[in-house]
C-alpha positions as CSV (number, residue, x, y, z in Angstrom):
1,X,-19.8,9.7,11.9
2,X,-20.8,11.5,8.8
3,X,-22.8,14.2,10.6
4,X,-20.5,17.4,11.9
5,X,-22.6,18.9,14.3
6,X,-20.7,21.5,16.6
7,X,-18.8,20.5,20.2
8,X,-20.1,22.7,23.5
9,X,-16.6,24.4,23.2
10,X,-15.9,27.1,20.2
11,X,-14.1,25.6,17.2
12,X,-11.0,27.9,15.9
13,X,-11.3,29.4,12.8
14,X,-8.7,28.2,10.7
15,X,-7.0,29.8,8.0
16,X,-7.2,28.0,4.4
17,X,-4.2,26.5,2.9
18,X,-2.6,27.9,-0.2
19,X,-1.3,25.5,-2.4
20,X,2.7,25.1,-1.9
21,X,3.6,22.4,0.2
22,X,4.9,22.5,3.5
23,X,8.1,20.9,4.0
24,X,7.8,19.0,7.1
25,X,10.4,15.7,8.5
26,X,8.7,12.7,8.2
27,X,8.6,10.1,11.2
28,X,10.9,8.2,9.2
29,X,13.3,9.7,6.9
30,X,15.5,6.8,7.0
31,X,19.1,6.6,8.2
32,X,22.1,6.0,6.4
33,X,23.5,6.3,2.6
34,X,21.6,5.7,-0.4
35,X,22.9,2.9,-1.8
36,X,23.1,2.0,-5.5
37,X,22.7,-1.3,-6.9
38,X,25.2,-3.0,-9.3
39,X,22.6,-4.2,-11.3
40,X,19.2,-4.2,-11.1
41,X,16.2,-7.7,-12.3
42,X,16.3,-5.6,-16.0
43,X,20.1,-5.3,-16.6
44,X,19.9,-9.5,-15.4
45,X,17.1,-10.1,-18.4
46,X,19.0,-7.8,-20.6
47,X,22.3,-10.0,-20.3
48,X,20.5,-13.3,-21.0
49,X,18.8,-11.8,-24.2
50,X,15.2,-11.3,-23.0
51,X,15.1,-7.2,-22.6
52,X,12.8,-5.7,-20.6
53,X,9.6,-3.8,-22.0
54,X,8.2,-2.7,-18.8
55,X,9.5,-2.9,-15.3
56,X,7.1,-1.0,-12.3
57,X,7.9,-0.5,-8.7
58,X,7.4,1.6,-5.7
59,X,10.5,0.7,-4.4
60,X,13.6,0.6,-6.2
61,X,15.3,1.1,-9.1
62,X,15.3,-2.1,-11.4
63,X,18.1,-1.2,-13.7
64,X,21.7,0.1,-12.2
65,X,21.3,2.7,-14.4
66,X,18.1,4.1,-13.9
67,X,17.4,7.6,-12.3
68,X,14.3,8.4,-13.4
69,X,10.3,8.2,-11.5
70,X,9.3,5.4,-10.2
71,X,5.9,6.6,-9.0
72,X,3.6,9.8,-8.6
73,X,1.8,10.8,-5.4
74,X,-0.9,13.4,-5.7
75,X,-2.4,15.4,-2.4
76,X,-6.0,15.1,-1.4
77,X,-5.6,18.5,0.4
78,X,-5.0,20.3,-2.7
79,X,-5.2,17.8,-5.7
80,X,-1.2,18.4,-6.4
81,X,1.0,15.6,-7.6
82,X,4.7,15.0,-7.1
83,X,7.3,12.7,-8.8
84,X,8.8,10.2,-6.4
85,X,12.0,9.1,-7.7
86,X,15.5,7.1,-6.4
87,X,17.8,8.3,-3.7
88,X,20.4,7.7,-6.4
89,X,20.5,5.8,-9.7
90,X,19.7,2.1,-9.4
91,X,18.7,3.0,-5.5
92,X,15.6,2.8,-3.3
93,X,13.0,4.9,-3.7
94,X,13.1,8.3,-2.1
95,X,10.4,7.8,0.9
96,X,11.4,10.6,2.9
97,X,10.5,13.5,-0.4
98,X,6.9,11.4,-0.1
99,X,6.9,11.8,3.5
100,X,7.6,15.9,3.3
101,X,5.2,16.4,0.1
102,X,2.3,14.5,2.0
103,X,2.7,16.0,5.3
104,X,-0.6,16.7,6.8
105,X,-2.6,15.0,4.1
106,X,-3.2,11.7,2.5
107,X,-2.2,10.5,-0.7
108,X,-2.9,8.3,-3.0
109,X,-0.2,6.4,-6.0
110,X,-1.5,7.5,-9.3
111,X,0.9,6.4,-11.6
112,X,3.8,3.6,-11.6
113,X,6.6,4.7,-14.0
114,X,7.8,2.5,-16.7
115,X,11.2,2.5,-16.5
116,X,12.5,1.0,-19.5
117,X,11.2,4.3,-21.1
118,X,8.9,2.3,-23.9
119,X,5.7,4.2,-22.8
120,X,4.1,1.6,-20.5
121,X,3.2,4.1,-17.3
122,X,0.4,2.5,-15.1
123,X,-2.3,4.9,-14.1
124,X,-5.0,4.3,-11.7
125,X,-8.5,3.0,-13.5
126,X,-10.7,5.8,-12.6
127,X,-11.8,8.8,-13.1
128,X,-9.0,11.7,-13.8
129,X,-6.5,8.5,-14.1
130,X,-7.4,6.0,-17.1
131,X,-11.1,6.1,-17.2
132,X,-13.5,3.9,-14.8
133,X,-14.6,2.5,-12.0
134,X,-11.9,2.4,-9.5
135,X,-9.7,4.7,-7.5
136,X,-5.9,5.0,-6.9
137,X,-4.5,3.1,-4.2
138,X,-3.1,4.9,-0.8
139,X,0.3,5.6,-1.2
140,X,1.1,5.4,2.4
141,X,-0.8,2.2,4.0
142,X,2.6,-0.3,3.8
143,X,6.0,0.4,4.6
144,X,9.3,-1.1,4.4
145,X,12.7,-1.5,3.9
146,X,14.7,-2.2,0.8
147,X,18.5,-2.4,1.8
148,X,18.0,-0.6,4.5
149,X,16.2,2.5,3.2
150,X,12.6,3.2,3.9
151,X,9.8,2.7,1.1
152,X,6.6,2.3,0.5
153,X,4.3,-0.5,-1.5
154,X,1.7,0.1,-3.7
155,X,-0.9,-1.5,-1.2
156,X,-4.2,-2.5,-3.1
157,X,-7.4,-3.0,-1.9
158,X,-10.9,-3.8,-3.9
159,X,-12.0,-0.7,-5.8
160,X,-7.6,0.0,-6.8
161,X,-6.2,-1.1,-10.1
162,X,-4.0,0.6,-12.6
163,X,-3.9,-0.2,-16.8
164,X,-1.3,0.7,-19.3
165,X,-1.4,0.6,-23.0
166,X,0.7,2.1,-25.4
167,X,0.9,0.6,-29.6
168,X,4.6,1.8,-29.6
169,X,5.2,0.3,-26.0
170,X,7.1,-3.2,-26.9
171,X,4.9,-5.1,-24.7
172,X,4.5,-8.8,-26.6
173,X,1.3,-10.0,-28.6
174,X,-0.3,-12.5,-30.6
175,X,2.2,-15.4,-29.9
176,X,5.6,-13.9,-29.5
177,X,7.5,-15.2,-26.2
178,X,6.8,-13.8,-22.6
179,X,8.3,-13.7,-19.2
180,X,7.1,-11.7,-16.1
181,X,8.2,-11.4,-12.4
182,X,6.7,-9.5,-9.6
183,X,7.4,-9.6,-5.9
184,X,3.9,-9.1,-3.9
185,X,3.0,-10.9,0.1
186,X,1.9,-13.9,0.7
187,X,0.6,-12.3,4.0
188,X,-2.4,-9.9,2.0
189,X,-4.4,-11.7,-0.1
190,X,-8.1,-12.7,-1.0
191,X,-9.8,-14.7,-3.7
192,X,-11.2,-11.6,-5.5
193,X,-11.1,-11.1,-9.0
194,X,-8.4,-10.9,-10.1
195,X,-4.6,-9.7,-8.7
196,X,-2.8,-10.1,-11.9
197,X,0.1,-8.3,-13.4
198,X,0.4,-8.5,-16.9
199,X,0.0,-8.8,-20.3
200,X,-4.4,-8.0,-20.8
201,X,-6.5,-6.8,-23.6
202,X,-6.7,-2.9,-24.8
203,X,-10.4,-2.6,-24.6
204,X,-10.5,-4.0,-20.8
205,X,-13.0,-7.0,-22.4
206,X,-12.8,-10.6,-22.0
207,X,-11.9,-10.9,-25.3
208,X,-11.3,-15.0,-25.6
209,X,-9.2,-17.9,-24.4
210,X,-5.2,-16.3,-24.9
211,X,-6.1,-12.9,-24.9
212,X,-4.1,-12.3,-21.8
213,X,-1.0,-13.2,-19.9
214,X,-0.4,-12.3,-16.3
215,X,0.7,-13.6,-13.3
216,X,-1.8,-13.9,-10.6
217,X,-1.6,-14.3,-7.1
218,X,-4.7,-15.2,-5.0
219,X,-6.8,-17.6,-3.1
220,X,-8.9,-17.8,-6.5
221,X,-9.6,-21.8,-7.1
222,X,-10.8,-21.2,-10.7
223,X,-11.4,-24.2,-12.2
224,X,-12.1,-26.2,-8.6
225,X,-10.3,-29.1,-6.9
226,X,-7.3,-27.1,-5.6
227,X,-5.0,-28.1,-2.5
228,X,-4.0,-26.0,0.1
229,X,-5.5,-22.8,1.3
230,X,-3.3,-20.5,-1.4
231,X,-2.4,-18.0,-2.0
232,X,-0.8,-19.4,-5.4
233,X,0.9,-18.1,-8.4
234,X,-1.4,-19.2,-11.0
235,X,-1.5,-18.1,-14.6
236,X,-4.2,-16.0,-16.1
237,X,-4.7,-16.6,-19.6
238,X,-8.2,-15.4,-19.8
239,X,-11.4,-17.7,-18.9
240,X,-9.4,-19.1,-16.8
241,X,-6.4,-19.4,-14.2
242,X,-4.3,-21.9,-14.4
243,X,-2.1,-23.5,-12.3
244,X,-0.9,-25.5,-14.4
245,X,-1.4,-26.6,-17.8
246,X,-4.9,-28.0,-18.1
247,X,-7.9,-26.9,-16.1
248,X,-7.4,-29.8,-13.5
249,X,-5.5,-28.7,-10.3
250,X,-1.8,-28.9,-10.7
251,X,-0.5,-31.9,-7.4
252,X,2.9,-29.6,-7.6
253,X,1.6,-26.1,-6.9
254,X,2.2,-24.9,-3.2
255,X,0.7,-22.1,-0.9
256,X,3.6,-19.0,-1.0
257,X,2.5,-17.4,2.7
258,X,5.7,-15.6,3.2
259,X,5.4,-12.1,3.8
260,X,7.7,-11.4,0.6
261,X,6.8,-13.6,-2.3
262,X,8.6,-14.0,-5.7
263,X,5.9,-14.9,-8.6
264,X,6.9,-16.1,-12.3
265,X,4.9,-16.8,-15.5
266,X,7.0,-17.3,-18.8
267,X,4.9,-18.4,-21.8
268,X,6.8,-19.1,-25.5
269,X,2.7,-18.5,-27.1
270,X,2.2,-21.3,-28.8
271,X,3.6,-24.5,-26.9
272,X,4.9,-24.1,-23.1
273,X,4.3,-22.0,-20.1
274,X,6.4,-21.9,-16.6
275,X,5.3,-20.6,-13.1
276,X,8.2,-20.5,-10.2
277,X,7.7,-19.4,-6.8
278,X,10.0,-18.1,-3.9
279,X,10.4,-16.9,-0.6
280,X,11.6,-12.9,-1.5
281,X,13.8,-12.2,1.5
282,X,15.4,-15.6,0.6
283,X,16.3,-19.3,-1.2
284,X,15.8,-20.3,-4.4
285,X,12.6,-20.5,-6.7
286,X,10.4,-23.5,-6.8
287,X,9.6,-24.6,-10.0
288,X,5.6,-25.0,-9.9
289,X,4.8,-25.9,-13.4
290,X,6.6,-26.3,-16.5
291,X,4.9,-27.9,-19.5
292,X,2.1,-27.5,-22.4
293,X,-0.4,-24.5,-22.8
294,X,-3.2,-25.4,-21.8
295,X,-5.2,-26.8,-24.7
296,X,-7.7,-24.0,-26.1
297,X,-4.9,-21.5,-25.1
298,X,-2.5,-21.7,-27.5
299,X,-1.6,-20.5,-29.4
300,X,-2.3,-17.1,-27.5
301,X,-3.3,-13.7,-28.9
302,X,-1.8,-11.5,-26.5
303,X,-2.6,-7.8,-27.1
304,X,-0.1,-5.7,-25.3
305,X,-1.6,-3.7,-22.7
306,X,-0.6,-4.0,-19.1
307,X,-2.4,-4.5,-15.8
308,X,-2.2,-4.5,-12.5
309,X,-4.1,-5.3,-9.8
310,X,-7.1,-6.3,-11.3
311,X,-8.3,-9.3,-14.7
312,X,-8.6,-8.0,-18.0
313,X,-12.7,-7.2,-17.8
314,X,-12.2,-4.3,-15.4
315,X,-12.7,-1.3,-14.2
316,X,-14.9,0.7,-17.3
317,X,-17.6,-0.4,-15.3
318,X,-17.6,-2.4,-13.0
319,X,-15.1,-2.5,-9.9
320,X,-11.9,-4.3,-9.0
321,X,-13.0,-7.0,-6.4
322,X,-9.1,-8.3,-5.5
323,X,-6.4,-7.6,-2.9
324,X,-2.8,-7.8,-3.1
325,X,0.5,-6.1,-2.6
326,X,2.9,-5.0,-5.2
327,X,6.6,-3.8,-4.6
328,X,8.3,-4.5,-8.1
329,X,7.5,-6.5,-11.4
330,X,8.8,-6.7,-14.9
331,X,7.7,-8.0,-18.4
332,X,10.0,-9.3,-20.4
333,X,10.5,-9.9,-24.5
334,X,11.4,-13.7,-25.2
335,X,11.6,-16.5,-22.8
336,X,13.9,-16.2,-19.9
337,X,16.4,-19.4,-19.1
338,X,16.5,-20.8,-16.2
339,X,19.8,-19.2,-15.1
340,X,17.8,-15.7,-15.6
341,X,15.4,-16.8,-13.9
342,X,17.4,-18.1,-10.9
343,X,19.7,-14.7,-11.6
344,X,16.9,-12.4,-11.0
345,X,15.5,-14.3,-7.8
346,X,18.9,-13.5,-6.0
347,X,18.8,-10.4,-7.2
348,X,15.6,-9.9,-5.1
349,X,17.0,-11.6,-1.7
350,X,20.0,-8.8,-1.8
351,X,17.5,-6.4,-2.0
352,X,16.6,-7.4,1.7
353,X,12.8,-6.6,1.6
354,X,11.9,-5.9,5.3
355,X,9.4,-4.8,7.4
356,X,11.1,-3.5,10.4
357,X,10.5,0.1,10.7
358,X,7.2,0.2,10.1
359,X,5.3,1.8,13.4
360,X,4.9,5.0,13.8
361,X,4.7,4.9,17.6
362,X,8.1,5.1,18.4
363,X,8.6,6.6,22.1
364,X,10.3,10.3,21.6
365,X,8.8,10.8,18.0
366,X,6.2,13.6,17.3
367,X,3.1,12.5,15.4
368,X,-0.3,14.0,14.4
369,X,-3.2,11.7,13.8
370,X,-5.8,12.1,11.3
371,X,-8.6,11.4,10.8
372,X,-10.1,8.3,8.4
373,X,-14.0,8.8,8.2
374,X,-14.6,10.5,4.8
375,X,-16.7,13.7,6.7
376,X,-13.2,14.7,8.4
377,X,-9.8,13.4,6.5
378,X,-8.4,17.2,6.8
379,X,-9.0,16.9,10.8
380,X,-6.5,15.7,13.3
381,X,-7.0,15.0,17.1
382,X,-7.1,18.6,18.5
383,X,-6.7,20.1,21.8
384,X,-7.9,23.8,22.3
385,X,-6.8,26.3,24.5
386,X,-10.3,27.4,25.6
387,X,-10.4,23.7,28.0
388,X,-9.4,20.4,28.2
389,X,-11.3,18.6,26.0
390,X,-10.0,16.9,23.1
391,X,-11.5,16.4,19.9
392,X,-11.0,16.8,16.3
393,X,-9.9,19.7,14.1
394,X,-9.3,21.0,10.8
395,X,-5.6,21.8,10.8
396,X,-4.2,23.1,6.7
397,X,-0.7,24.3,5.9
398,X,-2.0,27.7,6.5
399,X,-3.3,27.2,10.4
400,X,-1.0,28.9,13.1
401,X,1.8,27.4,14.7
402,X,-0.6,27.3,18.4
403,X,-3.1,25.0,16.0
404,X,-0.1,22.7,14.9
405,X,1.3,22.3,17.9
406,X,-2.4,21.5,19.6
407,X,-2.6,18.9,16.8
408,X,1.2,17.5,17.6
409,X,1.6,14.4,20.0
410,X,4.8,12.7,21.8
411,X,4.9,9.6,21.6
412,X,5.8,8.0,25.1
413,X,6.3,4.7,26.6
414,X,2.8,4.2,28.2
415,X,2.7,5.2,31.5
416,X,0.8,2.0,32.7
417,X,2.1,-0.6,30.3
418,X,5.4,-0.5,28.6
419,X,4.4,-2.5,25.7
420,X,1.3,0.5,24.6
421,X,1.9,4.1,24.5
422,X,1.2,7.7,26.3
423,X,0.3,10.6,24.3
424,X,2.3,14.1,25.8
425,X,1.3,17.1,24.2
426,X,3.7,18.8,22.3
427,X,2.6,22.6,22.7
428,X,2.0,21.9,26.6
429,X,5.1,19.5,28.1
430,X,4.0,17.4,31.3
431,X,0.4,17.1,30.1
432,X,-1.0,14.3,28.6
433,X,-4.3,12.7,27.0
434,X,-6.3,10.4,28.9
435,X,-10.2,9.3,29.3
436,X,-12.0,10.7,31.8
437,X,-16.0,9.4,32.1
438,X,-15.2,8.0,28.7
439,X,-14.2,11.7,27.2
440,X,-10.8,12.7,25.9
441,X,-9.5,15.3,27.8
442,X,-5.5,16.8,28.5
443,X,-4.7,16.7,31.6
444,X,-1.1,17.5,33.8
445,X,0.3,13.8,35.3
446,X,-1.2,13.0,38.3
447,X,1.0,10.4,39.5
448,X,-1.8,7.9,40.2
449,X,-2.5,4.4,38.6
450,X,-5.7,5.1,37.4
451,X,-4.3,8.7,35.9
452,X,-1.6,6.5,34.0
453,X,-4.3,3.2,33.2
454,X,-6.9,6.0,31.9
455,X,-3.4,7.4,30.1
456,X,-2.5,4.6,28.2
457,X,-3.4,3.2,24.8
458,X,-2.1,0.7,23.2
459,X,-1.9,0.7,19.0
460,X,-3.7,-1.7,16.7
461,X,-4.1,-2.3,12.5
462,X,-7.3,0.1,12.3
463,X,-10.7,-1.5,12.6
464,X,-11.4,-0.6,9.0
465,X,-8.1,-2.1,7.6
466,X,-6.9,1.5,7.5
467,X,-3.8,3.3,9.5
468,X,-4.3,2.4,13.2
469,X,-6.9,2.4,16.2
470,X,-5.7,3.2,19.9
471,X,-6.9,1.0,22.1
472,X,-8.1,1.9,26.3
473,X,-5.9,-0.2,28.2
474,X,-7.8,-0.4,31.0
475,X,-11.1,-0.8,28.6
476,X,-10.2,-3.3,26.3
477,X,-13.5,-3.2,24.2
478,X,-13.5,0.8,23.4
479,X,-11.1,2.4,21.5
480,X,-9.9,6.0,21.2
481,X,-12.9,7.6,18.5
482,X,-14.2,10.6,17.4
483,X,-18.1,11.1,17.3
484,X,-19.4,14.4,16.3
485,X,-16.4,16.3,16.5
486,X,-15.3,15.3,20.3
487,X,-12.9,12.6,21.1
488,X,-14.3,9.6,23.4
489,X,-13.5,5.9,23.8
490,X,-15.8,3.6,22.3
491,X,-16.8,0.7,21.9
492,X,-18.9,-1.2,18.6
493,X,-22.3,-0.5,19.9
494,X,-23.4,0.3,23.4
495,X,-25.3,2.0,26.0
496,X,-23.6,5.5,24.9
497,X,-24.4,7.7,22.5
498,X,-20.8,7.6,21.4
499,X,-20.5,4.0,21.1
500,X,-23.0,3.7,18.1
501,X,-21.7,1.6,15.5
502,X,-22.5,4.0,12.5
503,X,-19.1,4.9,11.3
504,X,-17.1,3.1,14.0
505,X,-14.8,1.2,12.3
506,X,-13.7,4.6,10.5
507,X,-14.4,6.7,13.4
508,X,-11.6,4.9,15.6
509,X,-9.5,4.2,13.1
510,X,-6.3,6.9,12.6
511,X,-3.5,8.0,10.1
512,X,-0.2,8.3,11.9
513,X,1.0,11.3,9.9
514,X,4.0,13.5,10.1
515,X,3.6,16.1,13.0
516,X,2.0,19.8,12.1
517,X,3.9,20.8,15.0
């Protein structure tokens, strides 16, 4: 709910933050060595003589070399922004310096480093970022692995996109040779306009038929008559994507649904074009489309900016309407063999892209959970010391340790249902949070099934596609929800006050954040 009216029992004063950050350990620092590549996609497209003029990732390192930024994070509880680099040169991206900087807080991605050094930084299409419409894109709604270490992908949603331009930046125009890569999932996806990375115009306009040259990966059936249900790598050239070389649906094009996708364009600008497409985690590239430019498209006139997430029109003013994932992608100068090609795809399965660690409910782990409706992102569900009621709180980097630790949780093996979780409070052991008349109270075990069914949640993707939401075990339909401050189960609409459907989707729906406590 968007109203903040006051709970029967006092709220705490609570001291406001300064702004140094508070170094807290993350959920999950990830175990084990860094580990540096010996060679990276770039140094591949450098040895077969097509060099790369912009290469973006959350994720790694994509030359051996490289020890740079990949990414910047800025705070929303004090507008600061931090570098996010490598755990070593050529490595995976540093998740668990993310993890401490945001502590407490969200964040959002507002810049993607190039890393070839030509100038070619992606920054968020929005206000205080590029100019426009959009915003930047939550730094920490997917994570995975990348040999092993914990990372994060740049996760967008409609309203996200990011834009690069830079005259001295190398990026191909007019007809000179192309080739691009980027590895996104097959597994989030919609046929919004439009999730491209790539070559686009410098004064975000539809500027005519050539004017761009990106990779895009969608559910989008431009031209009609497709096959499949998608998502495809397609081509967009402006007015159009392609997947293949005339407007008529390409008979050889096939639906990439795995949750790691590989995605190709290469484009000589002024006779042929290729798309590939591959499983990321492993095999070898299908070859989708290789052939003529579509007639009316060449030759191109590629201008040499660079997008991502979004077609060439957007966001001055108007909004990004597509969805997509991005872990890494490069643009190359000339156009890449076949060998390269094939070179940089196993490059990608070594990286072994995973999704393994990605819950934060892990029984023994502290956690604080925030929450999502945008009256209350700098509260967390709160117990006080006054009672037992549970609700929500402002907690800050400046609270005292008793409000941290009230805002700290244990994650236990639910006490009715292995497969769901408890909640133990950390600043009061042997006490836990359950539902009591539909409230949220804390409350010391009382060794009865319905103490340990009333107990018991078990976690969900959040009921408005952000963080988590907790469901009752033993009420399937409500969920664990906020509403005016105190904590309740809910459901979507109902006979309670608390169940109203204003702001429920946000209301029960949590960030799983590092522990205050």
């Amino acid at each position: 709910m968007t109203m903040r009216s006051w709970p029967s029992h006092a709220r705490r004063a609570l001291t406001a933050a300064g702004t140094t950050a508070v170094l807290i350990v993350g959920l999950f620092t990830g175990a084990g060595t860094a580990r540096a590549a010996a060679e990276g996609p770039c140094d591949i497209y450098a040895a077969g003589g097509t060099p790369c003029v912009a290469a973006h990732s959350t994720t790694r390192a994509l030359f051996a070399s490289y020890s740079g930024p990949l990414y910047q994070v800025q705070r929303a509880s004090d507008g600061m922004s931090q570098n996010i680099g490598a755990l070593s040169a050529g490595g995976v991206a540093d998740a668990a310096a993310q993890d401490s900087f945001c502590a407490g807080t969200e964040c959002s991605i507002t810049r993607l480093y190039d890393q070839t050094g030509g100038g070619n930084t992606l920054v968020y299409q929005g206000p205080g970022g590029t100019g426009g419409a959009d915003t930047a894109a939550t730094a920490t709604t997917e994570a995975v692995t990348v040999n092993g270490q914990k990372a994060y992908a740049l996760y967008i949603k409609p309203g996200n996109s990011y834009f690069a331009y830079s005259s001295a930046g190398g990026v191909p125009t007019g007809s000179s040779p192309e080739g691009e890569y980027m590895v996104t999932s097959g597994t989030h996806v919609n046929n919004g306009c439009c999730f491209d990375y790539g070559n686009t115009e410098i004064d975000h306009k539809a500027d005519g038929n050539g004017a761009m040259d990106a990779i895009n990966f969608g559910t989008e059936c431009w031209f009609g008559g497709c096959s499949g249900t998608g998502p495809w790598v397609q081509a967009d050239l402006e007015n159009g994507l392609f997947s293949g070389g005339s407007r008529t649906w390409n008979p050889n094009q096939v639906s990439q649904t795995s949750r790691f996708v590989t995605a190709m364009l290469k484009n000589n600008g002024t006779t042929q074009m290729a798309l590939k497409g591959a499983n990321a985690q492993s095999g070898s590239l299908t070859q989708l489309y290789s052939g003529s430019l579509p007639s009316g498209w060449n030759p191109m006139h590629k201008q040499g900016a660079v997008i991502l997430g979004s077609g060439g029109d957007c966001c001055q003013t108007n909004r990004n309407a597509s969805a997509g994932t991005f872990y890494e992608g490069a643009m190359v100068k000339g156009y890449p063999s076949d060998a390269t090609d094939a070179a940089v795809q196993a490059n990608i399965a070594a990286a072994a892209y995973s999704t393994t660690t990605t819950t934060p409910f892990v029984p023994g782990a502290k956690v604080s959970l925030r929450a999502t409706t945008s009256c209350c992102t700098g509260d967390y569900l709160h117990h006080d010391t006054g009672d037992d009621k549970v609700g929500i709180a402002p907690v800050t980097p400046g609270s005292s340790a008793l409000d941290k630790g009230n805002a700290t949780w244990i994650v236990r093996v639910g006490l009715a249902d292995s497969t769901c979780v408890s909640f133990e409070s950390a600043n009061t052991p042997g006490n836990y949070l359950r539902h009591y008349a539909f409230q949220l109270h804390l409350q010391p075990v009382a060794g009865t099934g319905q103490f340990a069914a009333d107990a018991t949640f078990c976690a969900k993707p959040g009921n408005s596609d952000t963080g988590y939401s907790l469901q009752s075990l033993n009420y399937p339909a409500k969920y664990l929800r906020h509403y005016r401050l105190v904590g309740y189960i809910a459901s979507n609409g109902g006979a309670n006050t608390w169940d109203s459907p204003s702001s429920w989707t946000q209301d029960s729906s949590w960030l799983a954040v590092s522990p205050w406590g």
